[in-house]
C-alpha positions as CSV (number, residue, x, y, z in Angstrom):
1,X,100.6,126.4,94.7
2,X,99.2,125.4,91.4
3,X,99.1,128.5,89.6
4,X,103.3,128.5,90.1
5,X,105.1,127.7,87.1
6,X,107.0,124.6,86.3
7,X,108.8,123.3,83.3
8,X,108.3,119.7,82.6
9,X,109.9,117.6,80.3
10,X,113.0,119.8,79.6
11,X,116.4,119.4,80.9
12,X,117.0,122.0,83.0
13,X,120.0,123.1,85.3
14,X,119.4,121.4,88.8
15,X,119.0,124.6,90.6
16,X,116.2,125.9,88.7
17,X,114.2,122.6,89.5
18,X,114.7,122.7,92.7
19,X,114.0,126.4,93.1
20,X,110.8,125.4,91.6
21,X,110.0,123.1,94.1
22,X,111.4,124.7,97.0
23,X,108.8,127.6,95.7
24,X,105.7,125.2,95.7
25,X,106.5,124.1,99.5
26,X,106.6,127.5,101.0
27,X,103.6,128.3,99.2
28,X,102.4,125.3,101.1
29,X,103.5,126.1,104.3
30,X,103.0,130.1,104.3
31,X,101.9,132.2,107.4
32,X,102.3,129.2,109.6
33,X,105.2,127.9,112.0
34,X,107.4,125.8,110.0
35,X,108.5,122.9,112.6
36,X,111.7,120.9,111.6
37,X,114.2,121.2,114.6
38,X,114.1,119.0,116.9
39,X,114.7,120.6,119.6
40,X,111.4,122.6,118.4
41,X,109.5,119.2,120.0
42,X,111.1,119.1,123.5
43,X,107.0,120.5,124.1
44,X,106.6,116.5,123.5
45,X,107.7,115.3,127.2
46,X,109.3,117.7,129.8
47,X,110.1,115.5,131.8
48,X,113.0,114.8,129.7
49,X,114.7,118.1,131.0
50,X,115.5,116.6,133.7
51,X,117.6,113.2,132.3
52,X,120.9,112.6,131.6
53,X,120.3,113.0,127.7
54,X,119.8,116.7,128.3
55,X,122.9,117.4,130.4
56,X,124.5,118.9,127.3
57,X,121.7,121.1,126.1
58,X,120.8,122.4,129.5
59,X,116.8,123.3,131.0
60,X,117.0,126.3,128.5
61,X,116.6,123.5,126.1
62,X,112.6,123.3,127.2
63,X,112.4,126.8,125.7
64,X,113.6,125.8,122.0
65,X,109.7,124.0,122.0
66,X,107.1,125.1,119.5
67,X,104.6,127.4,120.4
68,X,101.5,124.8,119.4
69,X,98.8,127.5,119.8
70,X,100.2,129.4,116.4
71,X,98.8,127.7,112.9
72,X,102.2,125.1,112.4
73,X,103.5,122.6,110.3
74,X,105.2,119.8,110.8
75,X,107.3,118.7,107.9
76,X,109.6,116.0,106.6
77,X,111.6,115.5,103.6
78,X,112.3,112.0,101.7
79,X,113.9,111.3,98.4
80,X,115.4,107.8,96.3
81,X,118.1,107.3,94.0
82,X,120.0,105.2,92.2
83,X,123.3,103.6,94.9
84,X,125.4,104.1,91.5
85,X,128.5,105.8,92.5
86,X,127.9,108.2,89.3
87,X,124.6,109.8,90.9
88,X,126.6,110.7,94.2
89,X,127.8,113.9,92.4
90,X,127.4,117.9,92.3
91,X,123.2,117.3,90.9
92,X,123.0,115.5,94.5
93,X,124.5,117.8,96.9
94,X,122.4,120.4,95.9
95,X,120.0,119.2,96.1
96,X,120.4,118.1,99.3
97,X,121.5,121.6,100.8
98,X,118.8,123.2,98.9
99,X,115.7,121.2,99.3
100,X,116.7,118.9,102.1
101,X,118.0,121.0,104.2
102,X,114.8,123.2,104.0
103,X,112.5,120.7,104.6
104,X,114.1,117.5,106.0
105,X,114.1,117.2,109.8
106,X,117.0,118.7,111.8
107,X,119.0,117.4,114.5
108,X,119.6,118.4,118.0
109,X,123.1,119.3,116.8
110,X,122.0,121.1,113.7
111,X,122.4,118.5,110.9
112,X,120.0,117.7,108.2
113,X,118.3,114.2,108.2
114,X,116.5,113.7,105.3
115,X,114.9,110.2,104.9
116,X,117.7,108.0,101.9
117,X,116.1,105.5,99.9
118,X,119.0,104.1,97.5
119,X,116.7,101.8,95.5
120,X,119.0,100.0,92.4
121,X,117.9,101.7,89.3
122,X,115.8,104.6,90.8
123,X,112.4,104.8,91.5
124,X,111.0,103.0,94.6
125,X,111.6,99.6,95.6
126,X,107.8,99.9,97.3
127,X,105.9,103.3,97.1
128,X,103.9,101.7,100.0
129,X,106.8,101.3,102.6
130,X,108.6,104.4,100.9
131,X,105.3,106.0,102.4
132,X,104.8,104.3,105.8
133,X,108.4,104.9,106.8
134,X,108.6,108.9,105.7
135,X,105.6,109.4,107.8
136,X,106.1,106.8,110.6
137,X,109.5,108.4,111.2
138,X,108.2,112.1,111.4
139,X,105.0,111.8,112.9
140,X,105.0,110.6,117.0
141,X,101.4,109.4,117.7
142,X,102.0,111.7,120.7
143,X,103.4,114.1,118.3
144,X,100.4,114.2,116.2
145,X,97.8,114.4,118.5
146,X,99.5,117.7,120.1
147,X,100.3,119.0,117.2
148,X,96.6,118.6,116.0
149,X,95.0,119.7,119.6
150,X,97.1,123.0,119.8
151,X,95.7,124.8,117.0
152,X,92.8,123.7,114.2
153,X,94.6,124.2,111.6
154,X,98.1,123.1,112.1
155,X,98.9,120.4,109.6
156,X,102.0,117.6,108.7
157,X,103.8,118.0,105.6
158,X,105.4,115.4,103.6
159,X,107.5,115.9,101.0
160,X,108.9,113.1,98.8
161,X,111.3,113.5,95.7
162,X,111.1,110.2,93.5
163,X,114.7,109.9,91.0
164,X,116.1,107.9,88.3
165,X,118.8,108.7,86.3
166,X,120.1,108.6,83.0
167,X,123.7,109.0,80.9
168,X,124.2,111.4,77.9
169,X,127.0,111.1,76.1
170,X,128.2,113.9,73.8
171,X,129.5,111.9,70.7
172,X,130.2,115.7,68.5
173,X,129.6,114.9,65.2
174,X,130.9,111.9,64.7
175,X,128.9,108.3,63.9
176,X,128.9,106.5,66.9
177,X,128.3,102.9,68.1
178,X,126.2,102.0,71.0
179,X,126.7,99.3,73.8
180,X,124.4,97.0,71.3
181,X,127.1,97.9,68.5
182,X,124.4,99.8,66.8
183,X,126.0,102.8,64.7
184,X,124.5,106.6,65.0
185,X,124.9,108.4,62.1
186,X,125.5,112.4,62.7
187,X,124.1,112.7,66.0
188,X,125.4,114.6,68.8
189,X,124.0,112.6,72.0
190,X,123.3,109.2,73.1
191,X,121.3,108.5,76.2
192,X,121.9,105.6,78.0
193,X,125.3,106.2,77.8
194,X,127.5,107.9,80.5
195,X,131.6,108.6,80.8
196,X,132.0,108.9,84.3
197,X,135.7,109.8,84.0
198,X,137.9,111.2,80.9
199,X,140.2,108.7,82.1
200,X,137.7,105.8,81.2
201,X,135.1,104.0,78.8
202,X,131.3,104.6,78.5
203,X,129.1,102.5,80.0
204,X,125.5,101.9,80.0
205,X,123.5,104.4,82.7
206,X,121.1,103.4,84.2
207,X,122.7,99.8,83.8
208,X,119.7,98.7,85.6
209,X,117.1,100.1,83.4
210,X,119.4,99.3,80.2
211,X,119.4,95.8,81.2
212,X,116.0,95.5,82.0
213,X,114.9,96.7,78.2
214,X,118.0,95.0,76.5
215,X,118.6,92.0,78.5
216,X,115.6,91.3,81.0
217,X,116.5,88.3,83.7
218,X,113.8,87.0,85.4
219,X,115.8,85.8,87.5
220,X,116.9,89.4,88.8
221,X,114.2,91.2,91.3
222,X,115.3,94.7,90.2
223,X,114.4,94.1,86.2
224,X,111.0,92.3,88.1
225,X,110.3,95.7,90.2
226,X,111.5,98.4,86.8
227,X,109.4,96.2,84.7
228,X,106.4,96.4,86.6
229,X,107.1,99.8,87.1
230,X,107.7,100.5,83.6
231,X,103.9,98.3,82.6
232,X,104.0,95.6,79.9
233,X,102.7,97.4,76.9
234,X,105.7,100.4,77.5
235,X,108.5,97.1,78.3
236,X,107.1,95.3,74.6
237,X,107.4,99.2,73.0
238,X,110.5,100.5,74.1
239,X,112.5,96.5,74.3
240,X,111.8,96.5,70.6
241,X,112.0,99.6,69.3
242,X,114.2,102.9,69.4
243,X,112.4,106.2,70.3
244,X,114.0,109.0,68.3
245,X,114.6,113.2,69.0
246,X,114.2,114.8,65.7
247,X,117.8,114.7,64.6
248,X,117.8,110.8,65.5
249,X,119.1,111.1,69.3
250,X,118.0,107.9,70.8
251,X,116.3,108.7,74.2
252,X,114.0,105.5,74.8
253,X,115.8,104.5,78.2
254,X,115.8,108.2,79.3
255,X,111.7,108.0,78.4
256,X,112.0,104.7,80.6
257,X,113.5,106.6,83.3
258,X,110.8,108.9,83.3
259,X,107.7,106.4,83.4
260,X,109.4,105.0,86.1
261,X,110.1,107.8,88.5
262,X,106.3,109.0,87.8
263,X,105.0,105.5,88.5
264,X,106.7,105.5,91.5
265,X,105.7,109.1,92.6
266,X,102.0,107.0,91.5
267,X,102.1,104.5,93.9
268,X,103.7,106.7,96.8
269,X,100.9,109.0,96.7
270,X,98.4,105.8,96.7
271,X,100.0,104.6,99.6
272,X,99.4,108.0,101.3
273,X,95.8,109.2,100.4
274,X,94.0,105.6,99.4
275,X,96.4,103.6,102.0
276,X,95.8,105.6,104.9
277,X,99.5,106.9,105.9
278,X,98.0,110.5,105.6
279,X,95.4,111.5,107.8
280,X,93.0,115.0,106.8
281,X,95.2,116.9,108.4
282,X,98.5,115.5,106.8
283,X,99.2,116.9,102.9
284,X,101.8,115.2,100.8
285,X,103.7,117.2,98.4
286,X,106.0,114.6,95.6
287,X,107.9,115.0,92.5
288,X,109.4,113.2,89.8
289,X,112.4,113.8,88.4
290,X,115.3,112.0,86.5
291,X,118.9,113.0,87.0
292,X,121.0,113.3,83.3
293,X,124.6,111.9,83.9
294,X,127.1,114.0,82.1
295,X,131.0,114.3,82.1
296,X,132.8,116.8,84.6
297,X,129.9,117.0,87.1
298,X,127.3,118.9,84.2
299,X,124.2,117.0,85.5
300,X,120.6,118.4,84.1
301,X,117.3,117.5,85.7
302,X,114.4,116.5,83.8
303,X,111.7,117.7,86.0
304,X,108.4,115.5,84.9
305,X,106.0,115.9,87.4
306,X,104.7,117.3,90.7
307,X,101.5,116.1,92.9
308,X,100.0,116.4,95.8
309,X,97.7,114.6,98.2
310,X,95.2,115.7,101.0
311,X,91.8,115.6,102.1
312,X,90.1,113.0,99.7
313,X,92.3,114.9,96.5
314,X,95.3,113.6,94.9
315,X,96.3,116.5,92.3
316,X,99.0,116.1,89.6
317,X,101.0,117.8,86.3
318,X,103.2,116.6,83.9
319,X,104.3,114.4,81.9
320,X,102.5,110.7,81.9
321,X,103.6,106.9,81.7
322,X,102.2,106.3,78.1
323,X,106.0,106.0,75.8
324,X,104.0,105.7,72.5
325,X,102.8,109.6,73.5
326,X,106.6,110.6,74.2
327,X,107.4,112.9,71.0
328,X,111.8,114.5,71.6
329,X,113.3,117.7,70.1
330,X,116.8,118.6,70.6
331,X,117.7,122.0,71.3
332,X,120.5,124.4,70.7
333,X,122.5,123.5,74.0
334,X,122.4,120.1,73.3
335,X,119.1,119.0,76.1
336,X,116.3,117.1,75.1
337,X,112.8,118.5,75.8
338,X,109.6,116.1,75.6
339,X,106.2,117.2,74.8
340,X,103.4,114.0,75.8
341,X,100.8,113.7,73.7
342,X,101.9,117.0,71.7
343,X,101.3,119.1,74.3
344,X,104.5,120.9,76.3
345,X,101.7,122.9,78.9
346,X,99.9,120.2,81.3
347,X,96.4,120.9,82.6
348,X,96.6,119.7,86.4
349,X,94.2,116.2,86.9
350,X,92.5,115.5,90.0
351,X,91.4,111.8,91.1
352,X,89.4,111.1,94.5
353,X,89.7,108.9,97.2
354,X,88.0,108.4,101.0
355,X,90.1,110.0,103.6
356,X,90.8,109.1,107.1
357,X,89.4,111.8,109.0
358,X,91.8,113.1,111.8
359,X,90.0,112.4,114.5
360,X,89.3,109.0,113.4
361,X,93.2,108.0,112.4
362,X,93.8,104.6,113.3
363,X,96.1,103.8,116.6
364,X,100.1,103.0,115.8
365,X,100.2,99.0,114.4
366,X,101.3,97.2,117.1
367,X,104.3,95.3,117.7
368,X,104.5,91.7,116.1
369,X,105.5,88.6,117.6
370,X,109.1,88.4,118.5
371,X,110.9,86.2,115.2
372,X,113.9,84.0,116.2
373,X,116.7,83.8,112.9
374,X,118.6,81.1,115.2
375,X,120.6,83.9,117.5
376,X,119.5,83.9,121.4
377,X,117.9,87.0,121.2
378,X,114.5,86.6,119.5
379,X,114.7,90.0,117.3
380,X,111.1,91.8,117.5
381,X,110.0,93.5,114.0
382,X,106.9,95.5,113.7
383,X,106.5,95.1,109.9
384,X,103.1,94.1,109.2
385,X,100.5,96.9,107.7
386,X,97.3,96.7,106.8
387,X,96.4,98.4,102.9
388,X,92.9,97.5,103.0
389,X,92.1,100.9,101.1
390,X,94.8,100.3,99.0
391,X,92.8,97.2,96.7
392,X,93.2,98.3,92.8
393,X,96.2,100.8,93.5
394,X,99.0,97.4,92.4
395,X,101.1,98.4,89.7
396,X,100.0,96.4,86.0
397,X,100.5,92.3,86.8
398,X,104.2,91.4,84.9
399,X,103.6,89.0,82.1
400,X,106.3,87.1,81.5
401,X,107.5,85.4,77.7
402,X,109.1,82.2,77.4
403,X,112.3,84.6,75.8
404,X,113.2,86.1,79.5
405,X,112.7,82.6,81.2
406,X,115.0,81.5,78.4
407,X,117.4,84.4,79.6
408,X,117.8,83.5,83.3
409,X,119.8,81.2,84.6
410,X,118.8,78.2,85.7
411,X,120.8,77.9,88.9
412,X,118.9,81.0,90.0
413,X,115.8,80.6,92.9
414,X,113.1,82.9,90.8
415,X,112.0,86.0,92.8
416,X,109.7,85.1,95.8
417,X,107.4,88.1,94.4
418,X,104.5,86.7,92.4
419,X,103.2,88.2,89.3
420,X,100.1,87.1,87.5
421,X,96.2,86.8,86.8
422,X,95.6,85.8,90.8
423,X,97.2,87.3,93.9
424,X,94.4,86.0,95.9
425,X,96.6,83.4,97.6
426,X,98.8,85.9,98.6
427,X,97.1,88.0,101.2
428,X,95.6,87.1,104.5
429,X,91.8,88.2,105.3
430,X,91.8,91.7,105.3
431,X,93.8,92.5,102.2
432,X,97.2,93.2,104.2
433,X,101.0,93.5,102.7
434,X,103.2,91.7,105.0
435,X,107.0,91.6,105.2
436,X,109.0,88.6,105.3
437,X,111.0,87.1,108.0
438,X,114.4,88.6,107.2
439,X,112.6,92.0,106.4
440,X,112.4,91.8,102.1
441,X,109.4,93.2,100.8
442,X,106.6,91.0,99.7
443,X,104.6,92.5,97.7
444,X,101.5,91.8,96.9
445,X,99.2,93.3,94.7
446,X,95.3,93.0,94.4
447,X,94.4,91.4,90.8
448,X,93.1,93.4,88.1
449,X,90.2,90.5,87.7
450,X,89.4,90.9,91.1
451,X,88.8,94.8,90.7
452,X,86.6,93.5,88.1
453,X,84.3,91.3,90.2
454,X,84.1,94.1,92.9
455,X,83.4,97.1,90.9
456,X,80.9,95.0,88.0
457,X,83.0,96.9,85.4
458,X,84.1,94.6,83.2
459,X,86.6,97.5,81.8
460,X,87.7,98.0,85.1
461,X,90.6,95.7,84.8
462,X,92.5,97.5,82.0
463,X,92.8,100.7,84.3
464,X,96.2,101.4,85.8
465,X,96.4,102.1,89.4
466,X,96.5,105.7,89.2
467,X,93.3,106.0,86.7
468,X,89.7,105.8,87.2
469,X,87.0,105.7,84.6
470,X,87.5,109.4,83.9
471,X,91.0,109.9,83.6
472,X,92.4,106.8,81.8
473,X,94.3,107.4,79.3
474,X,92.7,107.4,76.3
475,X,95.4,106.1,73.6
476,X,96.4,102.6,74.1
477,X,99.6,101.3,72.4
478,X,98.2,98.5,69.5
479,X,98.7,94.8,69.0
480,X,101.4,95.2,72.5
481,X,99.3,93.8,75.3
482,X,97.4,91.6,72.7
483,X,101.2,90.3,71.0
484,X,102.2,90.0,74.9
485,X,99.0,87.5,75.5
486,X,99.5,85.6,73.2
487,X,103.5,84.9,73.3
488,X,102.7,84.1,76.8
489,X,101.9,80.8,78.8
490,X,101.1,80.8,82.2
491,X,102.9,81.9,84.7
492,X,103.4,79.0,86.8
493,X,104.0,76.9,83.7
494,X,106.8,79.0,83.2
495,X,107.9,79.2,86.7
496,X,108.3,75.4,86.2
497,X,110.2,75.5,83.0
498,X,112.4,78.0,84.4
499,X,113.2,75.9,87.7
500,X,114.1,72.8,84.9
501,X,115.8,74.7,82.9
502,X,113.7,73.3,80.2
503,X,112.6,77.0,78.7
504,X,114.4,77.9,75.5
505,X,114.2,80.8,73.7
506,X,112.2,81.4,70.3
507,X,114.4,82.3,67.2
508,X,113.1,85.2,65.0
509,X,114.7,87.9,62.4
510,X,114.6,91.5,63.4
511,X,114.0,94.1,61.1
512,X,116.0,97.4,61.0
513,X,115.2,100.6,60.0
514,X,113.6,103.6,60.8
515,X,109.5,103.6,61.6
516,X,106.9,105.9,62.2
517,X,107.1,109.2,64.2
518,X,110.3,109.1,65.3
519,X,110.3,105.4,66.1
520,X,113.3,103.1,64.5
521,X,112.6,99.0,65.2
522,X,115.6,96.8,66.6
């Protein structure tokens, strides 16, 4: 599959992405049963020929069962976007009839049921449960232990396509003022902006990623999650500064859109190799992509990276989550293309981890203990997993400046997520994630201090969770996480002042102008 070509970093029509990746799966799943209709598993209990769910397909249904003995593959599909209504469009249909519906799992009656996740702003709300859920919903225990017993070398496939999106708006070549009423001299494009009809006004696109560099709330737990995503020294780059294409296009919240759809490729592909969801025998094939909003349904795709996961390896190419390496060229048709780190060809990294050996897969989590929300049915929620492999794999902890405390509103109950130096108090005994009563994600990430202790690498703690001591990136943005340190007071200091309303924000001059390598500072 690797030695396939793929484009990253250039806006491309949709089709030719997804041809791309449609071409890495089969190369995946070549010379073995492909196994995606359900009716394909009525091998998993006969005895279900003879009950009234099966009236309508008849015995001959029995016969639609896979042939175990041949080399198969199981496979599912799963993808997340943005809920806005401007991402529901032409880009998202195709894909959907020409990934999907390759690759996603079929119903009896013949439709396509790919696994949604709609998370505001893109990315993932949780690359762990993004995970667990795919797989859970694809892969029967009994399933999987027939599937493994018929034939050695039958495997399950999961494939997981991680979106954001961004607006472009073709100005011509007029000046043009942004949503911040800053003026564009003589460029063509602004991103970050979208028209979603002739008939009405620009807005900002992703608003959720817009706000979260322009305007971050504390108070809001989707600028909590894209921060965190996004890490603090890219936030403190790309809140101050504009990021430039050679003829002074602003992209920086189209280069946020990308750090944030790899992150969360990152942390879904942790959650499958390191946290256990995939077995030896399960593979995991992911991309990230972001989805360019333009007018009259002319979506592009900027393809930035592809992985995958199995046996001990997580693999991966493209482009990477450092915005200080992001370097923009505009070409002819009016599409951006990035190289990273001056480089438009990516070398392929591999990282490690310790795999859970087939035969040894752990048994399904069991149900917990029925929760009562005041109804007379207790309701029964089996939403407690254990991540112990996971330890190190958090995203970067969220420091918070006494300017976004300032920014929130004081009325507002600060997220119950908890970002900081300690998690400690967090987590029960064995390191587990656990979901809260009404079912919202807690998350809860292992320190970066901790790390430290365990490994006795005092460096270990200024890794992200995707690096190791071999493949962390070697240019580090200066005087950000050190300007971030010090403008910053402890977290539950600031939790305080922002429940008193007592926070107030710092007054300072901007400067203007155009910086360094493409780089103009607000």
């Amino acid at each position: 599959m690797w030695a396939l070509p793929a484009e990253f970093g250039k806006e491309q029509d949709p089709s030719d992405v997804f041809l791309s990746i449609i071409a890495n799966r089969y190369a995946l799943v070549k010379g073995t049963q492909l196994i995606r209709d359900e009716l394909m598993l009525s091998f998993n209990d006969p005895s279900y020929q003879h009950e009234e769910n099966w009236a309508t397909l008849g015995e001959e249904a029995t016969e639609c069962g896979a042939d175990l003995s041949l080399p198969s593959v199981l496979t599912t599909c799963g993808y997340t976007m943005c809920g806005d209504r401007i991402c529901q469009s032409q880009a998202l249909r195709r894909y959907q009839a020409m990934v999907a519906g390759r690759f996603g799992s079929m119903t009896e009656g013949g439709e396509v049921k790919p696994e949604l996740f709609f998370a505001t702003g893109g990315g993932t709300d949780s690359g762990p449960t993004l995970a667990h859920v795919t797989v859970g919903h694809a892969l029967d225990p009994a399933i999987r232990r027939k599937l493994y017993a018929g034939n050695r070398e039958s495997v399950f496939l999961v494939n997981i396509d991680v979106c954001t999106h961004c607006g472009h708006l073709d100005i011509g070549e007029d000046s043009c003022a942004d949503f911040q009423g800053k003026n564009y001299e003589g460029v063509t494009a602004i991103y970050g902006l979208a028209q979603e009809s002739m008939f009405r006004d620009p807005r900002p696109c992703c608003g959720a990623i817009v706000g979260m560099l322009t305007n971050f709330n504390l108070a809001n737990p989707v600028h909590v999650r894209l921060r965190t995503d996004l890490g603090e020294e890219n936030w403190n780059f790309l809140s101050k500064n504009d990021v430039l294409a050679d003829d002074g296009t602003p992209v920086r919240f189209l280069i946020a859109a990308a750090i944030i759809a790899i992150q969360g490729m990152r942390n879904t592909l942790d959650a499958c190799g390191p946290g256990g969801e995939l077995d030896s025998r399960g593979i995991g094939h992911m991309t990230a992509q972001v989805q360019v909003n333009n007018l009259e349904n002319k979506e592009t795709i900027l393809y930035c990276a592809r992985a995958t996961v199995y046996n001990g390896e997580i693999r991966e190419q493209g482009l990477g989550t450092d915005a200080r390496l992001y370097e923009a060229m505009m070409m002819k048709d009016g599409n951006v293309k990035f190289s990273y780190d001056g480089k438009t060809d990516f070398p392929v990294t591999t990282r490690c981890y310790q795999c859970v050996l087939a035969d040894e897969a752990a048994p399904p989590v069991p149900a917990s203990p029925a929760v009562n929300h005041g109804d007379e049915n207790a309701v029964d929620i089996n939403m407690t997993r254990s991540f112990k492999a996971r330890k190190g794999t958090a995203a970067p902890a969220l420091v918070i400046t006494p300017e976004d405390i300032a920014r929130a509103d004081s009325s507002a109950v600060p997220p119950t997520v908890k970002e900081g130096a300690s998690h400690e108090e967090d987590e029960d005994a064995n390191g587990s994630f656990a979901m809260g009563s009404l079912g919202e994600v807690v998350t809860s990430p292992i320190s970066r201090r901790r790390r430290s202790e365990e490994t006795n690498d005092p460096k270990a703690s200024s890794l992200l969770p995707h690096q190791s001591r071999d493949n962390a990136l070697a240019v580090t943005p200066k005087g950000s996480s050190q300007q971030a340190e010090e403008g910053a007071a402890p977290l539950e200091e600031e939790k305080a002042d922002f429940a008193s309303g007592s926070a107030r924000p710092k007054k300072g001059k901007g400067k203007k102008g155009k910086g360094k390598a493409g780089v103009a500072q607000n």
